[in-house]
C-alpha positions in Angstrom: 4.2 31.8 -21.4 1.9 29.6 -23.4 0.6 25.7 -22.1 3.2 24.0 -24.3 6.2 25.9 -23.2 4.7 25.5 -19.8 4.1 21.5 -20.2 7.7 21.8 -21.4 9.6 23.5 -18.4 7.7 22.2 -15.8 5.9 18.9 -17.1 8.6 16.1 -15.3 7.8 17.8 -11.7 4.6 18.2 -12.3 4.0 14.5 -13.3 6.0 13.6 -10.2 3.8 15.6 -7.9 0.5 14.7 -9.8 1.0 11.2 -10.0 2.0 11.1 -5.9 -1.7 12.4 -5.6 -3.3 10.7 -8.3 -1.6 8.9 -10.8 -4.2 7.5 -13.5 -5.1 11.4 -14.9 -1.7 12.2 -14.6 0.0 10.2 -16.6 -2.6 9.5 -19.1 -2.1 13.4 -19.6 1.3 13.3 -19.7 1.6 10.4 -22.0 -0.6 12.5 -24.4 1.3 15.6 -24.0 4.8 13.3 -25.0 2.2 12.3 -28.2 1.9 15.7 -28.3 6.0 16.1 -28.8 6.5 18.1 -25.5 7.6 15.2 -23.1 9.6 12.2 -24.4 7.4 8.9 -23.3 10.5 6.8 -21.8 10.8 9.9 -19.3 7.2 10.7 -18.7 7.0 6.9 -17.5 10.5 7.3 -15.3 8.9 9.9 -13.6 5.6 8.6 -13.1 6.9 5.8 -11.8 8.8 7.9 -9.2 6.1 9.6 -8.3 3.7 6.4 -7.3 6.8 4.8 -5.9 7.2 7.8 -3.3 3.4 7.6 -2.9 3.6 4.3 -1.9 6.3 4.4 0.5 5.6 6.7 2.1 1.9 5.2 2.8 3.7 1.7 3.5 6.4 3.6 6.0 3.5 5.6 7.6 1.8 2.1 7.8 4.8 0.7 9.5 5.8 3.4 11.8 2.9 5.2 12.8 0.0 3.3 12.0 -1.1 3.9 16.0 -1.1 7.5 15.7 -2.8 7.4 12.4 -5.7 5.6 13.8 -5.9 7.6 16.6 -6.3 10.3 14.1 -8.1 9.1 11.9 -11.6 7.1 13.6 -12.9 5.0 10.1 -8.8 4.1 9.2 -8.6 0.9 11.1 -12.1 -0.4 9.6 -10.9 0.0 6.2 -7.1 -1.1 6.6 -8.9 -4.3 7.9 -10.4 -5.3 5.7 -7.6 -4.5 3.1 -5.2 -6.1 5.5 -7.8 -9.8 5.2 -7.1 -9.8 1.2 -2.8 -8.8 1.5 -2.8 -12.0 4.5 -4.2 -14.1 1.7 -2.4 -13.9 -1.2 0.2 -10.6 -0.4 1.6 -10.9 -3.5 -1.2 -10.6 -5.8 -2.3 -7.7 -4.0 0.9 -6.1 -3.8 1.4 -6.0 -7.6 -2.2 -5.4 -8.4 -3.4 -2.4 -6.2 -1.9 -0.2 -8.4 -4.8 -1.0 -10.9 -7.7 -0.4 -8.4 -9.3 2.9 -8.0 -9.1 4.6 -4.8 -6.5 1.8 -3.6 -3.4 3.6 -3.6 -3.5 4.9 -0.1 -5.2 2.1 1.9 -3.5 -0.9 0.4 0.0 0.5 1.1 -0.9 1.3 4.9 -2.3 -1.9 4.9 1.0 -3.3 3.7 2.6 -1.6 6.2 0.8 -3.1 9.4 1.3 -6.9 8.2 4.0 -9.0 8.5 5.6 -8.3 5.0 8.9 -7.7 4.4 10.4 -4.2 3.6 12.2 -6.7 0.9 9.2 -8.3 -0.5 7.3 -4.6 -0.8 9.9 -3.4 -2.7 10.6 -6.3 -5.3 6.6 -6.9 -5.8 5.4 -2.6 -5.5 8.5 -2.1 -8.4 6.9 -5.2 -10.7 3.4 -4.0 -10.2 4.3 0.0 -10.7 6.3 -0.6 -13.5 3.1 -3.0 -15.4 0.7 0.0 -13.7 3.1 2.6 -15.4 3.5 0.7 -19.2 -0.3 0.3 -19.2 -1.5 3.7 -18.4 1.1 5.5 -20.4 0.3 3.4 -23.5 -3.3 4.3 -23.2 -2.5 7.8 -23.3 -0.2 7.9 -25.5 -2.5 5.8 -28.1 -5.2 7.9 -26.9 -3.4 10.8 -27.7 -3.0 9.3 -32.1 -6.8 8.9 -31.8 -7.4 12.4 -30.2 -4.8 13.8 -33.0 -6.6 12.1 -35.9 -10.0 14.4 -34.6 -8.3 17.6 -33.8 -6.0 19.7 -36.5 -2.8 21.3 -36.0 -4.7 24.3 -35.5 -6.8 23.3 -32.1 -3.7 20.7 -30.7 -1.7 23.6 -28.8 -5.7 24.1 -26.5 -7.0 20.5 -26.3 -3.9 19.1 -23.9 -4.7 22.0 -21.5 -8.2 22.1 -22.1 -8.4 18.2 -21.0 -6.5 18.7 -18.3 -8.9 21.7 -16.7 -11.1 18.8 -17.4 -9.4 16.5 -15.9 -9.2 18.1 -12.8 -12.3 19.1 -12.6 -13.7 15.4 -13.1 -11.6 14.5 -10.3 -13.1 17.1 -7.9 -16.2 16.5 -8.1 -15.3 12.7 -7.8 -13.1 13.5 -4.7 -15.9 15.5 -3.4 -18.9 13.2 -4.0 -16.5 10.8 -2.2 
């Protein structure tokens, strides 16, 4: 089985699962690959969005239910959910919608959420307005990076450059995981 058919079978789940762990690769690849005619855009950003939505609740719940035992587990948590929790005291809606856009954000800034005092109701109206501007953004960038990218490369290369910038992809992303 070749990438494309392989994008094609398995590219929705894949997007959901990639985008729960990190979501700005994902779905700029994905975007590309619907340029690409393998995914249809409109899904690639329903499922994207599904993905960071289970991402972020399940941070948020962890956050609300268990943010004792996470600490407990986890020493330097409490330090950082501190400070994130000083900014989301001071203007929680802001931050709500615009974590999304920060790097490295997408973990701490739910949790953080979580422990304060707002509402299950808020989270949910303010996380669905920020991931669905987070979601429109990124996929339009990969998508409009994709026309660029298929202006360069022929007919002839297109079926290797969508998995060949994914291994790259990856790759980038361990070594910035790592160096973190």
């Amino acid at each position: 089985m070749d990438g494309p058919a392989l994008i094609e079978q398995y590219g929705y789940a894949a997007l959901i699962v990639a985008t729960f762990v990190e979501g700005e690769v994902a779905l700029i690849l994905a975007s590309y690959a619907a340029r690409c005619g393998y995914l249809s855009l409109p899904w690639v950003m329903v499922f994207a969005a599904l993905g960071v939505l289970i991402s972020d609740w399940t941070c948020f719940l962890l956050g609300r239910c268990c943010s004792r035992l996470l600490f407990a587990r986890f020493p330097g948590l409490p330090q950082r959910v501190a400070g994130t929790l000083a900014r989301i005291e001071s203007n929680p809606n802001t931050c709500i919608i615009a974590f999304q856009f920060v790097p490295a954000a997408s973990t701490i800034t739910p949790i953080a959420i979580g422990v304060s005092r707002v509402s299950v109701w808020r989270f949910l109206v303010l996380d669905l307005i920020g991931v669905a501007a987070w979601t429109s953004i990124m996929a339009s960038l990969g998508y409009l990076g994709g026309a660029a990218l298929g202006i360069l490369i022929t007919d002839r290369y297109q079926r290797w450059a969508l998995p060949l910038v994914a291994v790259l992809a990856l790759v980038a992303w361990w070594a910035y995981r790592r160096r973190e």
